[in-house]
C-alpha positions in Angstrom: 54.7 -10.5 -16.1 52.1 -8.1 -15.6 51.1 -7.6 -11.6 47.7 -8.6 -10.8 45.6 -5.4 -10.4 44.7 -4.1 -6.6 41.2 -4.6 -5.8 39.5 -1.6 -6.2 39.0 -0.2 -2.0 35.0 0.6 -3.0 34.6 -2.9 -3.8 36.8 -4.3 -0.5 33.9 -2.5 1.5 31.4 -4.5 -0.3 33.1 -7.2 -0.1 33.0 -6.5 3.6 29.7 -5.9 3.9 28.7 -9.1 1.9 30.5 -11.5 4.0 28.1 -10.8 6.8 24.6 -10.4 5.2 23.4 -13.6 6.2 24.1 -13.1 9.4 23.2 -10.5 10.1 19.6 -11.2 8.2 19.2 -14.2 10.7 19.9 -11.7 13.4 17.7 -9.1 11.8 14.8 -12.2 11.8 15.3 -13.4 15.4 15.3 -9.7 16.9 12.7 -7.7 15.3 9.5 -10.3 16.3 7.8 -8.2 18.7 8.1 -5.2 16.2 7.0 -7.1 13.3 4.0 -8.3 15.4 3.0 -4.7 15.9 3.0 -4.0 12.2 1.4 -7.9 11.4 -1.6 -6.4 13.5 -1.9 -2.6 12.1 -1.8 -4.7 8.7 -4.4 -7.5 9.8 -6.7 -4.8 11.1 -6.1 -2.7 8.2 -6.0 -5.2 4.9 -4.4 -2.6 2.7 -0.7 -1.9 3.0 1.5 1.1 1.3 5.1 0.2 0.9 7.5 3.6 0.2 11.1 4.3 -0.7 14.0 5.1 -2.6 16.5 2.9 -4.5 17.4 -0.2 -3.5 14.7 0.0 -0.8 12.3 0.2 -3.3 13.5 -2.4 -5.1 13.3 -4.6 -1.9 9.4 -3.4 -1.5 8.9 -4.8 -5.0 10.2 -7.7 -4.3 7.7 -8.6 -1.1 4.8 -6.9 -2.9 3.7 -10.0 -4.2 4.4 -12.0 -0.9 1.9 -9.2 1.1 -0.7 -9.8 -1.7 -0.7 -13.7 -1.4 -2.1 -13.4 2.7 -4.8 -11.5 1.0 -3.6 -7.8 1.8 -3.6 -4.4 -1.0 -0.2 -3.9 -1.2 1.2 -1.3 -3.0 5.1 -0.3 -3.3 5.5 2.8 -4.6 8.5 5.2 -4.9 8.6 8.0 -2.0 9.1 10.5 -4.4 6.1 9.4 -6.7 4.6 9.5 -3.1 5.8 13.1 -2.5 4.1 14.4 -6.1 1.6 12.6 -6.7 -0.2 11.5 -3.0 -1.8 8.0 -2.8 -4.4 8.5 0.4 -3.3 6.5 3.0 -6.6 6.3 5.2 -7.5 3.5 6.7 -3.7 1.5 5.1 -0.1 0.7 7.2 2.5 2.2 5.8 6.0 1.1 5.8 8.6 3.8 5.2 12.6 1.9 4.3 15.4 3.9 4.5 18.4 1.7 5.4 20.0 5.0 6.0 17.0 6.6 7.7 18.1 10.0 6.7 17.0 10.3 2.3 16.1 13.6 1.5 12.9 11.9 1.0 11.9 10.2 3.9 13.3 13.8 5.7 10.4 15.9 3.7 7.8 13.3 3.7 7.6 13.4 7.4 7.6 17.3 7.8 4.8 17.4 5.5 2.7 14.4 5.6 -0.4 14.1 8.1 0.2 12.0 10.9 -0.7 9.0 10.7 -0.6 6.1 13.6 -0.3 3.0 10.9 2.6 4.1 10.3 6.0 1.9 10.2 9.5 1.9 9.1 12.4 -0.4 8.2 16.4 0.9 8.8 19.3 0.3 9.4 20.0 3.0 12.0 18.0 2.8 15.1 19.4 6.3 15.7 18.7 8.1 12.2 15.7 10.6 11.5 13.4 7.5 10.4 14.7 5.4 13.6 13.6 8.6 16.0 10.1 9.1 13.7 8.4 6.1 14.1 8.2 2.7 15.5 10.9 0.8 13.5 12.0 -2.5 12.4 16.0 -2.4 12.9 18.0 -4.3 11.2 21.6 -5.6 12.8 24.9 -4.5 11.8 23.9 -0.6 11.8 24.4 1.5 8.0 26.0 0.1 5.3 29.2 1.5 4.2 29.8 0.9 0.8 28.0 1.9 -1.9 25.9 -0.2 -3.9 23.5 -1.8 -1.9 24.3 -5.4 -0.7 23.7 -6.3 2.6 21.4 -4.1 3.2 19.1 -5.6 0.7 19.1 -9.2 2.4 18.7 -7.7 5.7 15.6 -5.3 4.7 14.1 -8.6 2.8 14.9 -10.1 6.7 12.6 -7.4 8.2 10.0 -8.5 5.9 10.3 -12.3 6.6 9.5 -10.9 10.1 6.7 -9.6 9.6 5.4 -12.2 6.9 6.0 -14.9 9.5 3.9 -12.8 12.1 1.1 -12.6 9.5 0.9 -16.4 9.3 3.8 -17.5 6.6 6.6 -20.4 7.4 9.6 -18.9 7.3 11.5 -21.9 7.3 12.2 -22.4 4.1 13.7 -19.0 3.7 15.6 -18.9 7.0 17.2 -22.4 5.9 18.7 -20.8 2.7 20.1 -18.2 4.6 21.8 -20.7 7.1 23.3 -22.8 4.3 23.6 -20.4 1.2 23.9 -22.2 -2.2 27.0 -21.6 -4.3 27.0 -21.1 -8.1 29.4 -20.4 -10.3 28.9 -17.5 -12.1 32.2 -17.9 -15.1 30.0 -18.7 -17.7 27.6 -15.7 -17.1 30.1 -13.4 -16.6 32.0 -14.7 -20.4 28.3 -14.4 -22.2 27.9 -10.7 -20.9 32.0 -10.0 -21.9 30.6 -7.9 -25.0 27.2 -6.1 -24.1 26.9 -2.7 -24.1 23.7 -3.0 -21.3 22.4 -5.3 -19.4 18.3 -5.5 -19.0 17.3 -7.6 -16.2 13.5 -8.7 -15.9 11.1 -11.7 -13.8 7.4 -11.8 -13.1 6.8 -12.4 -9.4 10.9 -12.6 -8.9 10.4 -9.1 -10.5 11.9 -7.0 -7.2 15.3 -8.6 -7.3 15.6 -8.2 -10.7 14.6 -4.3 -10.5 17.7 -4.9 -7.2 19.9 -6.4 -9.3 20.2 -3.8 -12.3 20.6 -0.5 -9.9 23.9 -2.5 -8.9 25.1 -3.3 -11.7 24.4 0.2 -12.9 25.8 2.1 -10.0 28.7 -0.2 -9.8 29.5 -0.7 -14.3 28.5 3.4 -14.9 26.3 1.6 -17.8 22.6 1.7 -18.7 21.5 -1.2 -17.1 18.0 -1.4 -15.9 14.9 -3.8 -15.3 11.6 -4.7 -17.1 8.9 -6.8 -15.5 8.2 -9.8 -18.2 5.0 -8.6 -19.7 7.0 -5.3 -19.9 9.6 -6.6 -21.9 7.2 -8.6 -24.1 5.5 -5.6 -25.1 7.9 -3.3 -27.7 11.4 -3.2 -26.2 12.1 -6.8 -27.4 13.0 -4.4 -30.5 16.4 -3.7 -28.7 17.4 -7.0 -28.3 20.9 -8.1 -30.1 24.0 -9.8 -29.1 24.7 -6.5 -27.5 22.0 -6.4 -24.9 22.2 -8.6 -22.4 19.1 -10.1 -20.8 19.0 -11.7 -17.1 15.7 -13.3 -16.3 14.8 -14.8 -13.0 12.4 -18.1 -13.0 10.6 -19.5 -9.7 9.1 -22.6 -8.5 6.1 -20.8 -9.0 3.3 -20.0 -10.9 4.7 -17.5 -13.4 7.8 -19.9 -14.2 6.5 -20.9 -17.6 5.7 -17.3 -18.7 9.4 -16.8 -17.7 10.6 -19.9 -19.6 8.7 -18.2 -23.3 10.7 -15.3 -22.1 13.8 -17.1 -22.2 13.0 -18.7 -25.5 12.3 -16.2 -27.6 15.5 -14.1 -25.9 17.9 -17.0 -27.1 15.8 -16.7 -30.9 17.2 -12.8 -31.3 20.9 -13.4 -30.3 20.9 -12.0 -27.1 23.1 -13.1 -24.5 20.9 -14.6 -21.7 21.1 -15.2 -18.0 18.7 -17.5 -15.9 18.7 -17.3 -12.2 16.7 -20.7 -11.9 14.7 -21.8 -9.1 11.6 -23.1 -10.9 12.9 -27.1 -10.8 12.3 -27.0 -14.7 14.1 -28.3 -17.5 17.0 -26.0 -18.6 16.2 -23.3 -21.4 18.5 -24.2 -24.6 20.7 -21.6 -25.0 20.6 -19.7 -21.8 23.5 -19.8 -19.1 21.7 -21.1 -16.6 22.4 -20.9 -12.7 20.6 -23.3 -10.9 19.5 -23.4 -7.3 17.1 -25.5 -5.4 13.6 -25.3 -6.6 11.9 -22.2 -3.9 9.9 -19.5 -4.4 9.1 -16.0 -2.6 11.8 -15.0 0.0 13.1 -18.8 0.2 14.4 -18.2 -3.7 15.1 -14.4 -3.5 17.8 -15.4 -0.5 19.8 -18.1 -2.7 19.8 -16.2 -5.6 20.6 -12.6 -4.2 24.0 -13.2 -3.3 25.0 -14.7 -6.5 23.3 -11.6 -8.1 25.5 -9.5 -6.1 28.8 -11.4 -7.2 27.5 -11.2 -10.7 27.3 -7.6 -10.7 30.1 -7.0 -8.9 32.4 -9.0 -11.3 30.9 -7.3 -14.2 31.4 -3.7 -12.9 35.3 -4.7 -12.3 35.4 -5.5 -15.8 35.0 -2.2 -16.7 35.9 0.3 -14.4 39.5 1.0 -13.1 37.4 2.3 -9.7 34.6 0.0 -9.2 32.3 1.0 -6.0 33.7 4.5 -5.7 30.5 6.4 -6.5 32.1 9.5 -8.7 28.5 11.3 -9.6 26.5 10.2 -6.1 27.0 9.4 -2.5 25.5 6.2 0.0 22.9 8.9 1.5 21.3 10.7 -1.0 20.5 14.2 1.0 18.9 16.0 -2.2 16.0 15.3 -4.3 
């Protein structure tokens, strides 16, 4: 008999830091309200809110974008490094700098070289780091995440942001009650239809952020071109691509874009390609898809149930592939050069 292989030690550290996300997001929630009430205000007063950073933390400003924009506020996530080259003016908007590490090459030169401005806020992971010592911060509990692809820290930073949603008038509850009792989903089937792909594209509409979340893990953990589309993206050209090699992974709310996401998903299934729904809409099923079903949410309530299923998705498919899954062999967790 052949031994079961080890589990790689990169993706034991994830595994780690995964098992205490949601608690440490509640904690994150419960101890950061008089910070996120200082950056509800500069936003109130200021209606017009830029959201910067890098990886993963970008991915997470994506993924509020929308929420900020529904109270009514200009918000705009753009990459720090975009940022860096190409300046937005920031007069008279908040800003919101994330670095979970507080210490990107980034976030290091933007402050050296940007104006000072007082509206400006950031979100970590390290109370102590560069970012942490900067400027008033949001910190989130259970200090700098070890391993490499970005897990915890992504429910965590979303966390911060319930915060400071719930200070500008949104109920939390819904999303604080997934993150008490987490759903569980199988994800066998998903993993068996993406066996054969030689890329996976992920894509949503206002779910777009942890899709754009969801394909930097998979490819940082797989070493394969993975990468995200928003839906109208998708729809326009690079459905060329689409065969029973390239695997699609859409995510559906119980919102207002759910039936643009459901044509999606239909004309996916009509070219061959193997397709994943993260389903939180409450509608029917899409023939053809593997579909993972949660609870019918929306906003951060949905983006906590079906994060962590994400993750294990990701994380199975990357072990699929690679002998040393999680041991980053071209990078490193703190990106110090641009």
């Amino acid at each position: 008999m052949t031994a079961e292989r080890p589990r790689p030690s990169g993706l034991v550290a994830i595994d780690r830091e995964m098992a205490r996300q949601h608690q440490d997001a509640l904690a994150s929630f419960k101890s950061n309200k008089d910070a996120a009430a200082k950056v509800a205000a500069s936003i109130r007063r200021n209606g017009r809110l830029i959201l910067l950073g890098m990886g993963a933390s970008h991915a997470v400003a994506r993924g509020v974008e929308p929420l900020y924009r529904a109270h009514g506020i200009e918000a705009i996530a753009l990459p720090l490094s975009e940022q860096l080259g190409q300046k937005l003016p920031l007069a008279g908007k908040t800003v919101i700098v994330t670095s979970q590490s507080g210490e990107s090459a980034e976030v290091v030169r933007w402050f050296s070289e940007a104006d000072q401005h007082a509206d400006t806020f950031g979100l970590t992971l390290e109370a102590g780091s560069f970012l942490g010592r900067t400027v008033p911060c949001l910190v989130g509990a259970g200090g700098t995440e070890l391993a490499f692809a970005a897990t915890r820290s992504l429910t965590v930073t979303f966390a911060l942001h319930l915060a400071i949603l719930a200070a500008l008038g949104e109920d939390p509850a819904a999303a604080l009650s997934v993150l008490e009792a987490r759903e569980a989903a199988a994800i066998d089937a998903a993993l068996a239809a993406l066996d054969k792909v030689q890329t996976v594209v992920t894509s949503g509409r206002r779910l777009q952020g942890v899709a754009e979340a969801l394909a930097l893990g998979l490819t940082e953990l797989s070493r394969l071109p993975c990468y995200s589309l928003e839906g109208g993206q998708l729809r326009h050209g690079p459905m060329e691509m689409l065969s029973p090699k390239i695997g699609i992974v859409l995510f559906r709310g119980d919102d207002p874009t759910a039936d643009l996401v459901t044509a999606m998903a239909v004309s996916v299934v009509e070219t061959g390609a193997p397709l994943i729904l993260f389903d939180a809409s409450g509608k029917p099923p899409v023939a053809g898809a593997v579909t993972l079903a949660f609870r019918p949410a929306s906003g951060l309530a949905a983006i906590f149930a079906m994060l962590p299923v994400a993750q294990r998705l990701m994380i199975a498919f990357a072990d699929a592939r690679v002998d040393n899954a999680g041991t980053p062999v071209r990078t490193t967790k703190i990106t110090r050069s641009e």
